[in-house]
C-alpha positions as CSV (number, residue, x, y, z in Angstrom):
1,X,0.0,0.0,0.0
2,X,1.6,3.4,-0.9
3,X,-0.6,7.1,0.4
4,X,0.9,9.8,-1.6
5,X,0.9,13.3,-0.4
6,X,-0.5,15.8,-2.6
7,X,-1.5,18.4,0.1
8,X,-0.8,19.1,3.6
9,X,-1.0,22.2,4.9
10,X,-3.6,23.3,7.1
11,X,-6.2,26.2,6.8
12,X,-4.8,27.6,3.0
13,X,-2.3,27.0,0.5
14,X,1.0,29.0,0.5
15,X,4.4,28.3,-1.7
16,X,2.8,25.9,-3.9
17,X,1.9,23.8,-0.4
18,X,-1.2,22.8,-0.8
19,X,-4.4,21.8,1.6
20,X,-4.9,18.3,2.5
21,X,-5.2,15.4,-0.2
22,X,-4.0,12.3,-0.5
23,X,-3.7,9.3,-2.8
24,X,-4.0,5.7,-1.5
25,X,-3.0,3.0,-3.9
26,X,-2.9,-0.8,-3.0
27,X,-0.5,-3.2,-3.0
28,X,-0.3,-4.4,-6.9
29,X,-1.0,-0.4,-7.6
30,X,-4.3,-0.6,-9.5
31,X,-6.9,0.8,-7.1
32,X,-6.6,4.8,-6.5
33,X,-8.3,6.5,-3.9
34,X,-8.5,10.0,-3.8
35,X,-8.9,11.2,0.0
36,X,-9.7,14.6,0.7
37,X,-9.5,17.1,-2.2
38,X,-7.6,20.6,-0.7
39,X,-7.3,23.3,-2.2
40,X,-4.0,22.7,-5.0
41,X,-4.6,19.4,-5.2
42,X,-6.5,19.0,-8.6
43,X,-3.3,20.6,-10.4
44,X,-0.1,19.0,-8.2
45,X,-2.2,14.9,-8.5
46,X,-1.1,14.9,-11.9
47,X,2.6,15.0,-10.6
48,X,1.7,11.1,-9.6
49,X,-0.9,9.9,-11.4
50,X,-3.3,10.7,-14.2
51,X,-6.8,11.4,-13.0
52,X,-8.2,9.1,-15.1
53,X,-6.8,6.5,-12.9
54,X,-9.1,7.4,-9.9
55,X,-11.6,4.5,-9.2
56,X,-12.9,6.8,-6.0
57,X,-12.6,10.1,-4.1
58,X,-13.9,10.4,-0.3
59,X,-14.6,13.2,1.5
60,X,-13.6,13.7,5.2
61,X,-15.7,17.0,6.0
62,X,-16.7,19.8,4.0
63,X,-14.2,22.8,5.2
64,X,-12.2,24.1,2.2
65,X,-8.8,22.7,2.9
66,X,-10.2,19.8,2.3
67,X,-13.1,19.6,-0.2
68,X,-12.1,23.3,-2.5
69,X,-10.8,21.4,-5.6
70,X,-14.0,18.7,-5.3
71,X,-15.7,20.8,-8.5
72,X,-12.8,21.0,-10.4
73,X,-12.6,16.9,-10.1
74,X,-15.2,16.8,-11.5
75,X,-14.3,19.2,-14.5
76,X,-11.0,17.5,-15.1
77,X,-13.3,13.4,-15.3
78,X,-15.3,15.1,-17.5
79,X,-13.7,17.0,-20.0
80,X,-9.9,16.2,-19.7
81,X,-8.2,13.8,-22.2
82,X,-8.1,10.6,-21.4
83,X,-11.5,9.9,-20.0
84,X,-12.1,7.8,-16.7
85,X,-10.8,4.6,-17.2
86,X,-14.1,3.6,-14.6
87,X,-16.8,5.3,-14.8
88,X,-19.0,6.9,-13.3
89,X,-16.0,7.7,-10.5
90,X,-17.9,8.1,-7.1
91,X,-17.3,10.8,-5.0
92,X,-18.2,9.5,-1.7
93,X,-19.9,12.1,1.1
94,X,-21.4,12.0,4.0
95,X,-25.0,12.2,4.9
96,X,-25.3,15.8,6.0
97,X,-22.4,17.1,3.4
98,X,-23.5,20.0,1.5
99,X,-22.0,17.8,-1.7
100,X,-24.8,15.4,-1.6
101,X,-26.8,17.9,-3.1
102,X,-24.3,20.3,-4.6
103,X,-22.4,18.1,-7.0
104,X,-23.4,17.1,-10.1
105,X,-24.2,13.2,-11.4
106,X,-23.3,12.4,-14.7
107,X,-21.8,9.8,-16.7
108,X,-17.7,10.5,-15.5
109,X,-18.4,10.6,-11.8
110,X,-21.5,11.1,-9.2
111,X,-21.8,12.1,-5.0
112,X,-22.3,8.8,-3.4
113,X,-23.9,8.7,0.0
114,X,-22.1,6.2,2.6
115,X,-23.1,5.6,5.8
116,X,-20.6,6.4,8.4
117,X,-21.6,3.6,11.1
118,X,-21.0,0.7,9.0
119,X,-17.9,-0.7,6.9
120,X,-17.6,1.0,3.1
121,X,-16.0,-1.8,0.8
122,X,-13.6,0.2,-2.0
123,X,-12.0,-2.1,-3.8
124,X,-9.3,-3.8,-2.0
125,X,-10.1,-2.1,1.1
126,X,-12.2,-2.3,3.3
127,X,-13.1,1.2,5.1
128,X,-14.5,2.1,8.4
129,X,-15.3,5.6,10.1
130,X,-15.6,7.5,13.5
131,X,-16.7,11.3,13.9
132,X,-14.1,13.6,15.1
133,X,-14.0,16.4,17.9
134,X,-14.4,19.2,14.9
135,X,-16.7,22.3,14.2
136,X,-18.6,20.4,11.5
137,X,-19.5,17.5,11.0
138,X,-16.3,15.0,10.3
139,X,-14.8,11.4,9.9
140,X,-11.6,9.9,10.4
141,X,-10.9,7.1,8.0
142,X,-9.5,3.5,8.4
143,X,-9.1,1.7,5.8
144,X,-7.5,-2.4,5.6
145,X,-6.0,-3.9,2.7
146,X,-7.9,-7.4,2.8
147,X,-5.2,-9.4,0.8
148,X,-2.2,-7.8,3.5
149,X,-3.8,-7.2,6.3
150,X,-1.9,-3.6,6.3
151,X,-3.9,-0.6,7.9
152,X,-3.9,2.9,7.4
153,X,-5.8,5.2,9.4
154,X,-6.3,9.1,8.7
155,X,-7.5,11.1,11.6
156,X,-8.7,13.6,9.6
157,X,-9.6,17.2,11.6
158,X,-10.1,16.0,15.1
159,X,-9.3,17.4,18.6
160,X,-8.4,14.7,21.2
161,X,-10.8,11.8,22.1
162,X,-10.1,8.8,23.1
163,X,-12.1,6.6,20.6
164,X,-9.5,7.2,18.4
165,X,-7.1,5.5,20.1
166,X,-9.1,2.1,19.7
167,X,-10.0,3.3,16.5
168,X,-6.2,3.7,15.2
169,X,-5.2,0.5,16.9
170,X,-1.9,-1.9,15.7
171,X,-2.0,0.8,12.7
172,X,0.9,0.5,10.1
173,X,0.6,4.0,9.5
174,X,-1.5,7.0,10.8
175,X,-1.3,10.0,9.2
176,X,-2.9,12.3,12.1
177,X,-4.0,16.2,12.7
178,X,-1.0,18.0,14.6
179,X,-2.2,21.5,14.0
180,X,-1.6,23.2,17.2
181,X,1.9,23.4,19.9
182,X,1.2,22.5,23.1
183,X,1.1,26.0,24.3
184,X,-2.7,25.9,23.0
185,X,-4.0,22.9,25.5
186,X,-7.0,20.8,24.8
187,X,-9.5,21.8,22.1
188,X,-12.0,21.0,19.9
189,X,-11.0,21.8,16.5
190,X,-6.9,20.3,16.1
191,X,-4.4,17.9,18.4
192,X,-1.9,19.4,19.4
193,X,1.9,18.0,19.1
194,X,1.6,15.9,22.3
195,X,-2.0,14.4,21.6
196,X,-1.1,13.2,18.4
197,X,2.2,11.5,19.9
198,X,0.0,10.3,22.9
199,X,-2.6,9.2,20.1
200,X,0.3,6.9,18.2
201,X,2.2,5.6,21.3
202,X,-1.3,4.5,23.0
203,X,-2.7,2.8,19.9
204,X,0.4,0.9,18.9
205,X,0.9,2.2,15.6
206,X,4.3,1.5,14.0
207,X,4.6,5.0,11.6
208,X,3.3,8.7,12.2
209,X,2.7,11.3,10.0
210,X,2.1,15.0,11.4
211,X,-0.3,16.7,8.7
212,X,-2.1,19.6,8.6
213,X,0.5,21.9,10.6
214,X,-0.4,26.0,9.0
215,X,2.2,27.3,6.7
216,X,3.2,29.7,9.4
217,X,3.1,27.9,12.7
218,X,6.0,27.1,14.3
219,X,7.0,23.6,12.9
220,X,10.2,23.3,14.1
221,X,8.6,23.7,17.6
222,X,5.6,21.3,16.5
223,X,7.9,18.5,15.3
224,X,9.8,19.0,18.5
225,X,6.9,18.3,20.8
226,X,5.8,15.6,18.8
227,X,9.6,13.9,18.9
228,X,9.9,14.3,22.4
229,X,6.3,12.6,23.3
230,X,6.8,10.0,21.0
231,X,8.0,6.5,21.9
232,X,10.9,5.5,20.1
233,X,10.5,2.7,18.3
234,X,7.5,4.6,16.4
235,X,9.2,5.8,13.3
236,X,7.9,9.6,12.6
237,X,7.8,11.6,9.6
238,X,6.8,15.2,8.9
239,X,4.3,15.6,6.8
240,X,5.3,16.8,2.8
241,X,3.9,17.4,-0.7
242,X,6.0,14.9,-2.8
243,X,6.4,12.2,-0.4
244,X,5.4,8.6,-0.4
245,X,4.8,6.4,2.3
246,X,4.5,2.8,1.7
247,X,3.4,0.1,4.5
């Protein structure tokens, strides 16, 4: 399984970083699944795959950094050269997303409805949800490989709770919300930098991602906090356009 970053950053683009998206791809690398579509991420996908290799797109939550390029999907299934190699490509939303109504069906791609308290089958995974501690409604995602086994769980927006450490249990890689220092304490809209390592080191995952830190926070300080909370035999990465991570 290999998640590609496309976006990061959290609350705007800035310097060609753009909002949160990412690509998951299975093992033999011929299912794609689009998660999240942040602002920048319909032009920098390309600099991995074509879209006309998406089977799917999901939708965590309906803030911009996460769902402003969902239209121009849709533009670039239905009138860019090659077409969808499967069509219609479902953009999967949640029952009270404003996309449900707001996007458009037609024969490239179509809103698809799923129902967060039950398992979602997409391709070769198979996908289950929790709400997150967020302003609007939200969902993390986990999603397991069924022929490997491998789990990947993406946190999504989320303040602390602790469903999610049961939720993100044994993961081989979480890719988790580390928008806020320490300095900021307990809220409900981000993790901060210890959360998120308190988050990995209770739930046993083996790799951690910090996403969604603002283009002008104070990373170094971030990553930091994060490195000093974090048990060691965790292997952490910050969170960057361009990079792959493979379980």
């Amino acid at each position: 399984m290999k998640i590609y970053c496309i976006g990061c950053a959290g609350g705007y683009p800035m310097d060609g970083h753009g909002t949160t998206s990412f690509v998951v791809t299975d093992t033999a690398g011929e299912y794609h699944l689009l998660m999240d579509a942040g602002s920048g991420s319909a032009l920098n996908i390309e600099k991995y795959i074509d879209v006309s290799e998406l089977d799917a797109i999901w939708l965590s939550h309906d803030h911009p950094d996460h769902a402003a390029d969902i239209g121009i999907y849709q533009h670039l299934l239905k009138l860019k050269k090659p077409a969808p190699k499967k069509i219609p490509v479902p953009i999967y939303v949640h029952p009270n997303s404003v996309y449900a109504d707001w996007l458009v069906e037609d024969k490239e791609s179509k809103p698809v409805v799923y129902q967060p308290d039950t398992h979602l089958d997409l391709g070769p995974f198979r996908a289950r949800f929790i709400r997150t501690t967020h302003p609007v409604e939200c969902y993390a995602i986990r999603l397991t490989e069924r022929e490997t086994g491998k789990a990947f769980v993406f946190t999504a927006d989320s303040g602390w709770q602790d469903s999610m450490v049961e939720f993100a249990h044994d993961a081989d890689l979480l890719i988790a919300d580390t928008n806020f220092s320490n300095e900021l304490g307990r809220n409900a809209i981000h993790m901060t930098a210890e959360e998120v390592a308190t988050l990995a080191n209770k739930a046993n995952a083996k790799k951690l991602v910090a996403s969604h830190i603002p283009p002008q926070a104070e990373t170094g300080l971030i990553l930091g906090q994060v490195t000093e909370a974090l048990n060691d035999s965790i292997e952490f990465y910050a969170c960057r356009p361009t990079e792959v991570y493979e379980i």
